[in-house]
N, C-alpha and C positions, 0 to 999 in steps of 0.2 A: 451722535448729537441730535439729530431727526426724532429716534425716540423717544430721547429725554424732555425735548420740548413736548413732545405730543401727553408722557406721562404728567407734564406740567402743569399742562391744559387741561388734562382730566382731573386732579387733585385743583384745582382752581375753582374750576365749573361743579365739585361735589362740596366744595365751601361755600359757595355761591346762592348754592340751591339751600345746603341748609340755614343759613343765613335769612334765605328770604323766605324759608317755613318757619322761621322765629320768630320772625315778625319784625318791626323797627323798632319796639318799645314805646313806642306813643300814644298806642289801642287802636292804631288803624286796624283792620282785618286786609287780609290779602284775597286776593281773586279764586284762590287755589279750591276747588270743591271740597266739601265736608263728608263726612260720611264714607268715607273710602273701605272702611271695613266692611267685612262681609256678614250679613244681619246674620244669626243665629234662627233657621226655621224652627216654626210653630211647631210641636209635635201635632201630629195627623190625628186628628177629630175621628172617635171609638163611634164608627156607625151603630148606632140603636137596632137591637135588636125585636124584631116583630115575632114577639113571642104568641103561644097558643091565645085565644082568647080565655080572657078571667084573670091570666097568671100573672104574679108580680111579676115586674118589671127585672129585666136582668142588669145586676148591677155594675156588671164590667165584662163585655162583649168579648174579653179576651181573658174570662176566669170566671166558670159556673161555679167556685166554690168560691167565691170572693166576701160571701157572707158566713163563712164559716172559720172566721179568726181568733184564734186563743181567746178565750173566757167572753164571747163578743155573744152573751146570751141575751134571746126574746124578753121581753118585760114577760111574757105567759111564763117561764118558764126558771124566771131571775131565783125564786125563794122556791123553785125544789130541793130536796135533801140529792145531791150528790149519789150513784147507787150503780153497782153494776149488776143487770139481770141476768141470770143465765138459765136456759131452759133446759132440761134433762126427759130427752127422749125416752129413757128406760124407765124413768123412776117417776114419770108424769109429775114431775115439781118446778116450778122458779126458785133457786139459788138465790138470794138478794145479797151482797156482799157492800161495805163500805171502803170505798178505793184507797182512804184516809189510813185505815186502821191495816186494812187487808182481812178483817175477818168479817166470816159469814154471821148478817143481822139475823135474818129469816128465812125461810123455807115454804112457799105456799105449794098449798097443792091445788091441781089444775085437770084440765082434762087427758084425754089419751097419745100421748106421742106429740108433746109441746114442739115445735120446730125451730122456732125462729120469733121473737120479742120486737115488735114492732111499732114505734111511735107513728101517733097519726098526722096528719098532715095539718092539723090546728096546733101540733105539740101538746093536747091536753090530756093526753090517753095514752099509755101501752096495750096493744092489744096480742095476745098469746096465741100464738097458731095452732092448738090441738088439731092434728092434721087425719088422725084415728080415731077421733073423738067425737070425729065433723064439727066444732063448737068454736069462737072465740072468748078467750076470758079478759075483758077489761081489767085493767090495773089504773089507778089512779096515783101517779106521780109525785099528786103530792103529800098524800099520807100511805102510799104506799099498798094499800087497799084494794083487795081484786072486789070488782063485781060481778053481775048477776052473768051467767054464760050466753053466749048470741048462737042462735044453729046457721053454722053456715058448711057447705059439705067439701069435704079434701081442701081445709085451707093449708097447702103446704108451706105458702108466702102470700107475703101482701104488699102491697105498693100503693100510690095513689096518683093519678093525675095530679098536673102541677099546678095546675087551677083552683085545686080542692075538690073538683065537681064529683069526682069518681072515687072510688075502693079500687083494685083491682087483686083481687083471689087469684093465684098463679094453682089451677086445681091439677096436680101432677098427674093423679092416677083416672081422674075423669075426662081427662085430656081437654082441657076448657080454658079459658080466659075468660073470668067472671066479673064484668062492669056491675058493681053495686053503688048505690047510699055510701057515702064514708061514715055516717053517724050511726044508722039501723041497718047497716049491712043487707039492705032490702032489694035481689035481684032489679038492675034496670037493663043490661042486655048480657046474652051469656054467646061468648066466640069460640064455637069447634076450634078446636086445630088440628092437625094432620101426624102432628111431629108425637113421641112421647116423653112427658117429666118436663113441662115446662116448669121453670125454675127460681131462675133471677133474671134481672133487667135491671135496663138504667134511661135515661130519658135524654133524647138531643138537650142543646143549649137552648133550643126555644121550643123544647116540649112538644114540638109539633109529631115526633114520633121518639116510639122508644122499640129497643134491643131485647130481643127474648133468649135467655138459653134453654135449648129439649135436652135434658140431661140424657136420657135414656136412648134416644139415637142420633146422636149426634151434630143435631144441629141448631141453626138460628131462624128466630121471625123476627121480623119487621113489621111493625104496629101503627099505624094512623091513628093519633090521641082520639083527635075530633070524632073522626069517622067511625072512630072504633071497629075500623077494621086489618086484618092483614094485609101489607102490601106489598111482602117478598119473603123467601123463604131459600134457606139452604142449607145443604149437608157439608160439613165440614170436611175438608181435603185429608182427613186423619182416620183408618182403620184403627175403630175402637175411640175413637173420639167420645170423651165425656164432659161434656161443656158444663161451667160451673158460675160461680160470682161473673155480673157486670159490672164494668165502669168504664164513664165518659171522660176524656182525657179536659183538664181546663182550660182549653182553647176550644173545646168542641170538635176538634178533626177528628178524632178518633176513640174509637171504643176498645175497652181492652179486654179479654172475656178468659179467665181462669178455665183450665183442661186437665183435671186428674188424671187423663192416660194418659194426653199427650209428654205430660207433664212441664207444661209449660200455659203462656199468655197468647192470642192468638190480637193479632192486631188488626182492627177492620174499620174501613171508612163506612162509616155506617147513611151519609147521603148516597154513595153509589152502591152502597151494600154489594160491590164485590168481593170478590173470595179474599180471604184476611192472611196473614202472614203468620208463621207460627216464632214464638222465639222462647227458648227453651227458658226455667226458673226451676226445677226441682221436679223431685218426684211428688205425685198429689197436690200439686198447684191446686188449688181453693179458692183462698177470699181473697178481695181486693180491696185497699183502705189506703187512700187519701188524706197528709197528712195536714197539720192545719197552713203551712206557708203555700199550698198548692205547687208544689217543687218534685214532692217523692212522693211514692204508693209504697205501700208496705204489703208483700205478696206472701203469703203461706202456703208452706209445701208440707201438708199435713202427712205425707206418704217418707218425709224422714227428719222432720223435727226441725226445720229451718222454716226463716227470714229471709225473703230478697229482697232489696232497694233497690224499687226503681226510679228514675230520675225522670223527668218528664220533658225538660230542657234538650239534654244531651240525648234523650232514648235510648238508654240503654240499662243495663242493670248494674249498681256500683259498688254494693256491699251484700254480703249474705250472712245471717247469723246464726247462728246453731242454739239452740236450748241444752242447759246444758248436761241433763240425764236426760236428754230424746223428748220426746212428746208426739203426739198429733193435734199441732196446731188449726186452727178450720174457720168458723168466723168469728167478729166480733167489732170494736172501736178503738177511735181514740178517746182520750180523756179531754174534757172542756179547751185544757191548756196546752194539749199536744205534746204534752210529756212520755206520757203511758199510751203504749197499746197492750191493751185488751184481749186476750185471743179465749177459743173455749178447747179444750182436747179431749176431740173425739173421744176416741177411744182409750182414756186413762181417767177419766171420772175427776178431772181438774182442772184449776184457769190459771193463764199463765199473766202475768203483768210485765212489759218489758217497756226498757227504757229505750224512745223514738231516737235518741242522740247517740246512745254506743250500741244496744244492741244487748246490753244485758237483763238479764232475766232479776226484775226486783220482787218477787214473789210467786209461789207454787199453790192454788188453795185446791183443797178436795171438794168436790161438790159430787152432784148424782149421779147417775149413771147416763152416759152418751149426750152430753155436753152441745149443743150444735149456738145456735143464732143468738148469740150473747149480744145484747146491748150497753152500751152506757150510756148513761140517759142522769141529766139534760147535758145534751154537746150543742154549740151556735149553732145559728141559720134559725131561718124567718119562718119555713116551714118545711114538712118531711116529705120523701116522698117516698117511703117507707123502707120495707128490708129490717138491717139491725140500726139502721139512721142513714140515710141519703140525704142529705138536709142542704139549702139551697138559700 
């Protein structure tokens, strides 16, 4: 009986209370405090990033590719003709191909041992890496038009501070890192290095330094923009180590640096520039490409005809794809909209066009002999920081 009453009292007292949370109906308000819910926080304020001096502003502190969104082009660059360049080391030509059609527009001829098709950091220029030629050949984007040749000596690659201030010539066989002019290619200071075949590179999120690869022995520099000096240097944990393509993950943690012997991506905090992680992706690991939702890189393992997907989220690798009569895939892009990549095969004198969502292979073209730094051009972002497009 005891309990019954006490259960009474409780079912009384929870009529009671809701009772006097309804109110009387008269429009009194009751005493009871408001706001009882629990606010919803603010999301946390994207601190600004304090980039190099000169360089645009970065547009989202937690994604250096945030300007490089499906069809999200430059007014410089809105009314170019669409076009994939591809240079052919054997056959000293640019391949011009229409992405639309799949077939080959053009054919120019160029200087000695083309490497690598490089938009300049204004977007108004391709310039050609004749790397045996000592020369670069300007191309003009929007009518497609090479001009007059520039003497500049072992351009193997080219890059640009994110400022625009600088060129930088990656001079493999004269073992140099050459600060020029980006417009007249006109020495302003030239950096020894120690290492040999420096390579590629890719730049922090606030440009303040950038990542070198020594293809030839195996290791990495570390670059002070401003200073334009080196500020660390290492050999990589791998016997036969051949370090290849950079790239900066979009967060900026980390850099991710392609290894044809090792055969895989080496993973490296490049502010403590300690020694990096290796994590295997095929045999002939190559180029690294950034797709346009900044979610997945697209890795080439030109050493047996595959695709890996990597995720940038998760870290790890999620899908791999094969070509489907082999190839040697090596560098290249994506297309405007992030549909297609791009790739150039080495050593079979063709370009592959594959779809970024399955993984198939939507065209095979023949082009010249030894294929290497195919561009497609114009892809978004504000401006380049060179390569086959690093764009920011």
């Amino acid at each position: 009986m005891h309990r019954h009453l006490v259960k009474s009292a409780l079912v009384a007292g929870a009529a009671l209370a809701v009772l006097s949370a309804c109110g009387t109906g008269s429009g009194e308000r009751t005493s009871e405090p408001r706001g009882t819910k629990a606010a919803v926080p603010a999301p946390p304020e994207k601190k600004p990033v304090k980039g190099l001096p000169g360089m645009p502003p970065v547009l989202d502190p937690e994604d250096v590719y945030a300007a490089d969104r499906p069809g999200k082009l430059s007014p410089v660059v809105k009314d170019f003709p669409s076009r994939v360049y591809v240079p052919n080391t054997e056959s000293d030509t640019v391949t011009v191909i229409d992405p639309k059609t799949y077939e080959v527009t053009e054919t120019i001829r160029v200087g000695r041992q083309p490497q690598h098709v490089v938009p300049s950091w204004d977007l108004k220029t391709l310039w050609v890496n004749n790397n045996r030629g000592h020369t670069l050949t300007p191309i003009d984007p929007k009518t497609g038009k090479a001009g007059k040749d520039v003497e500049v000596h072992d351009p193997y690659n080219l890059y640009f501070t994110p400022n625009g201030r600088y060129a930088v010539v990656m001079a493999s066989l004269d073992r140099e890192l050459v600060f020029r002019d980006p417009h007249t290619m006109k020495v302003k200071k030239t950096v020894p290095v120690s290492c040999y075949g420096v390579n590629h590179a890719d730049f922090s999120l606030d440009g303040r330094y950038f990542i070198v690869s020594c293809e030839f022995s195996g290791e990495l520099l570390k670059v002070d923009t401003e200073k334009m000096e080196i500020v660390g240097q290492q050999r990589l944990p791998f016997e036969g180590a051949m370090p290849q393509d950079v790239k900066v993950s979009p967060d900026g943690k980390r850099f991710y640096i392609a290894d044809m012997m090792a055969h895989g991506m080496w993973v490296l905090d490049g502010d403590t520039f300690t020694e990096p992680a290796l994590m295997p992706t095929g045999k002939g690991c190559h180029g690294l490409y950034v797709g346009r939702d900044s979610r997945e890189m697209y890795v080439t393992n030109r050493g047996e005809g595959t695709i890996s997907v990597f995720d940038f989220t998760q870290g790890r690798l999620t899908k791999k794809w094969k070509l489907p009569d082999g190839g040697s895939p090596d560098m290249g892009g994506v297309s405007a909209d992030g549909k297609v990549l791009w790739l150039s095969g080495r050593y079979d004198a063709e370009v592959y066009a594959v779809d970024t969502r399955t993984g198939i292979q939507l065209a095979r073209i023949p082009v010249g002999s030894g294929p290497h730094g195919l561009a497609v051009y114009p892809q978004p972002g504000r401006y380049s920081l060179g390569h086959t497009g690093v764009f920011r």
